[in-house]
Backbone as CSV, one residue per row, in Angstrom:
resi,resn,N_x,N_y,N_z,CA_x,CA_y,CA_z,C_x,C_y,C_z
1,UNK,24.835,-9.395,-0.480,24.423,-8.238,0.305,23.429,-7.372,-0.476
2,UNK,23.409,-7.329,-1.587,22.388,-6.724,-2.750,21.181,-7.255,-3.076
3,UNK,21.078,-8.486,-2.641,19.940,-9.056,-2.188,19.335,-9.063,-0.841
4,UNK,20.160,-8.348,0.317,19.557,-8.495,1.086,19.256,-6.990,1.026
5,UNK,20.068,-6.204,0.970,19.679,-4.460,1.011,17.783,-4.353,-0.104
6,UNK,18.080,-4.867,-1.488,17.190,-5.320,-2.402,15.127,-5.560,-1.467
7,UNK,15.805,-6.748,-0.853,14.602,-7.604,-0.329,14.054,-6.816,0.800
8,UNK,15.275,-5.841,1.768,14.362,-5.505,2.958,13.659,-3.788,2.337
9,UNK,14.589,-3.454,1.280,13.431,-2.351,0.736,12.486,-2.843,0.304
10,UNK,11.884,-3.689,-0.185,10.677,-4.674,-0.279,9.803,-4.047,0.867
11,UNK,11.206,-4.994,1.725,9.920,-5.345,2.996,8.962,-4.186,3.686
12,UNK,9.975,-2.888,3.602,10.130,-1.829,4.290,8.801,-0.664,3.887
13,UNK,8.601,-0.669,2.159,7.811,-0.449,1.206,7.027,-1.388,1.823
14,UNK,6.481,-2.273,1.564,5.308,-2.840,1.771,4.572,-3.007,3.291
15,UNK,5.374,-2.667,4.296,5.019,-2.597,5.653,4.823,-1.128,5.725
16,UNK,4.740,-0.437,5.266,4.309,1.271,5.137,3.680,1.581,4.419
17,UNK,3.171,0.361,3.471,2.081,0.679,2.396,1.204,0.086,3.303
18,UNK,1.345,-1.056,3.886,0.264,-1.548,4.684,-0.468,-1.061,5.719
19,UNK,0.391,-0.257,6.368,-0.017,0.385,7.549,-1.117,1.323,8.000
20,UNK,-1.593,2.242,6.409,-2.429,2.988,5.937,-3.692,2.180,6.035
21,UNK,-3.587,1.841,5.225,-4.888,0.789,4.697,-5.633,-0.265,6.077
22,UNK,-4.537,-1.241,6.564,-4.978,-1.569,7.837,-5.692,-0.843,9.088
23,UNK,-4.598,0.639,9.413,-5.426,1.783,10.463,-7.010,1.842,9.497
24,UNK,-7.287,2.576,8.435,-8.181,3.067,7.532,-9.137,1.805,8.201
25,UNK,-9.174,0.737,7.852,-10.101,-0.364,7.903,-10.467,-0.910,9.329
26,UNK,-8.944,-0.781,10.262,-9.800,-1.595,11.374,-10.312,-0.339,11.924
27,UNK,-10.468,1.031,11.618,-11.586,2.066,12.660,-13.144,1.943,11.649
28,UNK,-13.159,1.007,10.928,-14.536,1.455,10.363,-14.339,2.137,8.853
29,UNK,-13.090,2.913,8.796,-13.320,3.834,7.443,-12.784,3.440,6.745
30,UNK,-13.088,3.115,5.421,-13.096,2.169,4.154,-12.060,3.142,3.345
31,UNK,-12.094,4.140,3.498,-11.886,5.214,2.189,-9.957,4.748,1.729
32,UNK,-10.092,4.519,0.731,-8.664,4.637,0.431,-8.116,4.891,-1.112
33,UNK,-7.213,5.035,-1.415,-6.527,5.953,-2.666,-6.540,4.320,-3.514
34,UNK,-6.561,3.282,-3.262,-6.419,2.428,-4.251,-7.673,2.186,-4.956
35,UNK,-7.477,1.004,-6.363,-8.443,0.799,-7.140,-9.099,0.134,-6.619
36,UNK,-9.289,-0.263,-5.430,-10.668,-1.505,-5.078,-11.605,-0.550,-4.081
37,UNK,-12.205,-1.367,-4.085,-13.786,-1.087,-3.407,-13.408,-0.684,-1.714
38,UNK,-14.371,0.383,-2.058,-13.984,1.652,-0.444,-14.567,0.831,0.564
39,UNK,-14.186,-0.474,1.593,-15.044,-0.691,2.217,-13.857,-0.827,3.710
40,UNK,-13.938,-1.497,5.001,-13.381,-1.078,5.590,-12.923,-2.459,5.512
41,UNK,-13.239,-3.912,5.021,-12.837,-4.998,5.372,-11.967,-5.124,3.893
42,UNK,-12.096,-4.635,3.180,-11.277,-4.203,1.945,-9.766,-3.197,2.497
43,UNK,-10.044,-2.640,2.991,-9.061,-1.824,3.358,-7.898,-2.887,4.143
44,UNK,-8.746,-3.644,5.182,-7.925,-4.763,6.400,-7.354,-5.526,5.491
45,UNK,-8.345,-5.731,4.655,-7.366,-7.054,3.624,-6.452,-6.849,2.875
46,UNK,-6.108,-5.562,2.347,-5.055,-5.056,1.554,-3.605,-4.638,2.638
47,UNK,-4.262,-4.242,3.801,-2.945,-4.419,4.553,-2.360,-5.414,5.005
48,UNK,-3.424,-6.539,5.300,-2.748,-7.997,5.661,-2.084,-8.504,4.352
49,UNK,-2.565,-8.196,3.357,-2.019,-8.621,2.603,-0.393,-7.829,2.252
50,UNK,-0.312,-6.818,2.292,0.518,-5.977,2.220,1.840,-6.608,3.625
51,UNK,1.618,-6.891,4.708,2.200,-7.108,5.832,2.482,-8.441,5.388
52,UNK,2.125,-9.642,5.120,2.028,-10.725,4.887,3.372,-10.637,3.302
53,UNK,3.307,-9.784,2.253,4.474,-9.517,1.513,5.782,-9.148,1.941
54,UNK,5.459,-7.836,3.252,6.412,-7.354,3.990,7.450,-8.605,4.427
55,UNK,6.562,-9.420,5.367,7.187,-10.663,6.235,8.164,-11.356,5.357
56,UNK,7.673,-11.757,3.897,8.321,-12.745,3.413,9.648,-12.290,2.820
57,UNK,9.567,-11.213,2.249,10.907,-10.312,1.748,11.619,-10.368,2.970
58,UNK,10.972,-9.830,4.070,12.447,-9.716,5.299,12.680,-11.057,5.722
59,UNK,11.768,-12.121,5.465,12.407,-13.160,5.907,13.782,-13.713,4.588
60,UNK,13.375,-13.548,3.431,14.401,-13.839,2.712,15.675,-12.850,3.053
61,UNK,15.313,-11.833,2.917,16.638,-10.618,3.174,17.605,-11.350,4.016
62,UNK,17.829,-11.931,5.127,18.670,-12.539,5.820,19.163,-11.706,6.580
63,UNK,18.182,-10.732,7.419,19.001,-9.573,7.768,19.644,-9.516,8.606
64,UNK,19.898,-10.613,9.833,21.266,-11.066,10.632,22.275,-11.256,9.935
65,UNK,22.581,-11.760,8.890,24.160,-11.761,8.275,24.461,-10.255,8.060
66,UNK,23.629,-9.187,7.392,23.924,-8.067,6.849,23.092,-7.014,7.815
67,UNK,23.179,-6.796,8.792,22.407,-6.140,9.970,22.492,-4.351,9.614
68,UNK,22.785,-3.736,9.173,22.965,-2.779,8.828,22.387,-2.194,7.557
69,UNK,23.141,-3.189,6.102,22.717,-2.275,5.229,20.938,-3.333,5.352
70,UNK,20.626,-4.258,5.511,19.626,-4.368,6.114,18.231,-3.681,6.821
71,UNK,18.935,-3.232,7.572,18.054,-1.721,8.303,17.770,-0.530,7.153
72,UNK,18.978,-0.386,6.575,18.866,1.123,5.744,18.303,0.815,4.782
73,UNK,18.168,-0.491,3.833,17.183,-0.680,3.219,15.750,-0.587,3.479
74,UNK,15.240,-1.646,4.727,14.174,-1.045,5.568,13.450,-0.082,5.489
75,UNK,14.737,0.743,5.880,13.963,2.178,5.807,13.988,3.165,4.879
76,UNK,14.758,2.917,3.902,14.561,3.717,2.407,13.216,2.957,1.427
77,UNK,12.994,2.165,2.064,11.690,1.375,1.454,10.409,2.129,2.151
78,UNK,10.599,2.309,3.284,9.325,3.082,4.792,9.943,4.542,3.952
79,UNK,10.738,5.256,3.391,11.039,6.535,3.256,10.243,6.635,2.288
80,UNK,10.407,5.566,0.950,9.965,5.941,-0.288,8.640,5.826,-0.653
81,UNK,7.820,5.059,0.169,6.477,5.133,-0.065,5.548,6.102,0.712
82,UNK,6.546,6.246,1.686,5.845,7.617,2.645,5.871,8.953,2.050
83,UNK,6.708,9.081,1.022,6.918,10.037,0.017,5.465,9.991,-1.118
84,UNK,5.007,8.878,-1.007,4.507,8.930,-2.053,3.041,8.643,-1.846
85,UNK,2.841,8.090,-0.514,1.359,8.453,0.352,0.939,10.002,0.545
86,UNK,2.556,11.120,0.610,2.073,11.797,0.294,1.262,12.798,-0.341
87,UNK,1.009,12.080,-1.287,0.740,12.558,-2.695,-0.511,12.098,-2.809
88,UNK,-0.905,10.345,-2.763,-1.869,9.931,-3.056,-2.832,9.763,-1.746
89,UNK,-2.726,10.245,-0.517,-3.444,9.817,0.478,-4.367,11.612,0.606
90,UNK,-3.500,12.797,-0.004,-4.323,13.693,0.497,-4.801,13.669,-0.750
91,UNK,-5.282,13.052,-2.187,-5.707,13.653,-3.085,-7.276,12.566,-2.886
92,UNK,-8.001,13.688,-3.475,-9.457,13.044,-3.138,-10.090,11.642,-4.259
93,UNK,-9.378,11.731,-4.834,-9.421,10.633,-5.729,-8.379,10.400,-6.706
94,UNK,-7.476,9.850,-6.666,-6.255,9.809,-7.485,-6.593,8.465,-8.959
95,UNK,-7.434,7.688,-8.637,-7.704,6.392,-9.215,-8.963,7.178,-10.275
96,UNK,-9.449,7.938,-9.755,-11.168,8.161,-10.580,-11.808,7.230,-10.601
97,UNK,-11.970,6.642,-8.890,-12.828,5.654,-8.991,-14.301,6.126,-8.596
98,UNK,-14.154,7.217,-7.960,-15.548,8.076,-7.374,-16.372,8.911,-8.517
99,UNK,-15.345,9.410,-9.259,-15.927,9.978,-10.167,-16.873,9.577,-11.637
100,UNK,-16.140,7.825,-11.864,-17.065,6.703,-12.526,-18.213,6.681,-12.388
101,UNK,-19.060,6.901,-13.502,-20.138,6.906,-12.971,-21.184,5.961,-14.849
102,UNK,-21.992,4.985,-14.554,-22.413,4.357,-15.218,-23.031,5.360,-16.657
103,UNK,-23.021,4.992,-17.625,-23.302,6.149,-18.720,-24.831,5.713,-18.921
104,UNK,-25.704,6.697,-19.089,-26.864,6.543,-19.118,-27.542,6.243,-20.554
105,UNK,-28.452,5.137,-20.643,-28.791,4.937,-22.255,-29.785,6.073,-22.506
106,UNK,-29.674,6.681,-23.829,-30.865,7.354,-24.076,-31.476,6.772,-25.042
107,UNK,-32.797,6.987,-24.605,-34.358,6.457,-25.289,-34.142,7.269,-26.432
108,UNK,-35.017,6.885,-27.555,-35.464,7.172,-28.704,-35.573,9.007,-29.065
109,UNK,-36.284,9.053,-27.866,-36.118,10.647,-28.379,-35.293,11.640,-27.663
110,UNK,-34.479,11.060,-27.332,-33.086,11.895,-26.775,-32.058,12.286,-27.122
């Protein structure tokens, strides 16, 4: 049962991490709090990918034998990252990936 409570907070976390990133990408807007590249097909791919992790944890979880603590895992997984989108979805750059910026060589007399 600790594997299944275990696996569907997995699932639960990663289907609420995904969810961001997927909306973000399929309207066009790229922008997102992670380290990769702001683009909008970047964004789609991190949620499929994210959903595609989700699936496989709840498919292991077995969550018909354990239907309950099952669910509450679920959703302490959807609780705990939503906690924590809070944080990183309103901050304007949490990664400092915008703020990178190539260092400029100086010439001889600089």
């Amino acid at each position: 049962m600790l594997t299944t409570i275990g696996l569907a907070f997995v699932a639960g976390f990663f289907l609420g991490n995904g969810l961001p990133y997927y909306a973000q990408g399929s309207t066009g807007d790229g922008r997102h709090p992670a380290p990769f590249p702001d683009t909008p097909a970047v964004s789609v791919l991190v949620g499929c990918l994210a959903f595609a992790i989700a699936a496989v944890a709840w498919h292991f979880a077995h969550a018909g034998d354990h239907p309950v603590p099952a669910y509450a895992g679920g959703l302490a997984g959807l609780l705990a990252v939503a906690l924590i989108h809070t944080r990183t979805w309103r901050e304007k750059d949490p990664w400092g990936k915008r703020s990178r910026r190539p260092e400029r060589t100086r010439g001889p007399l600089a």
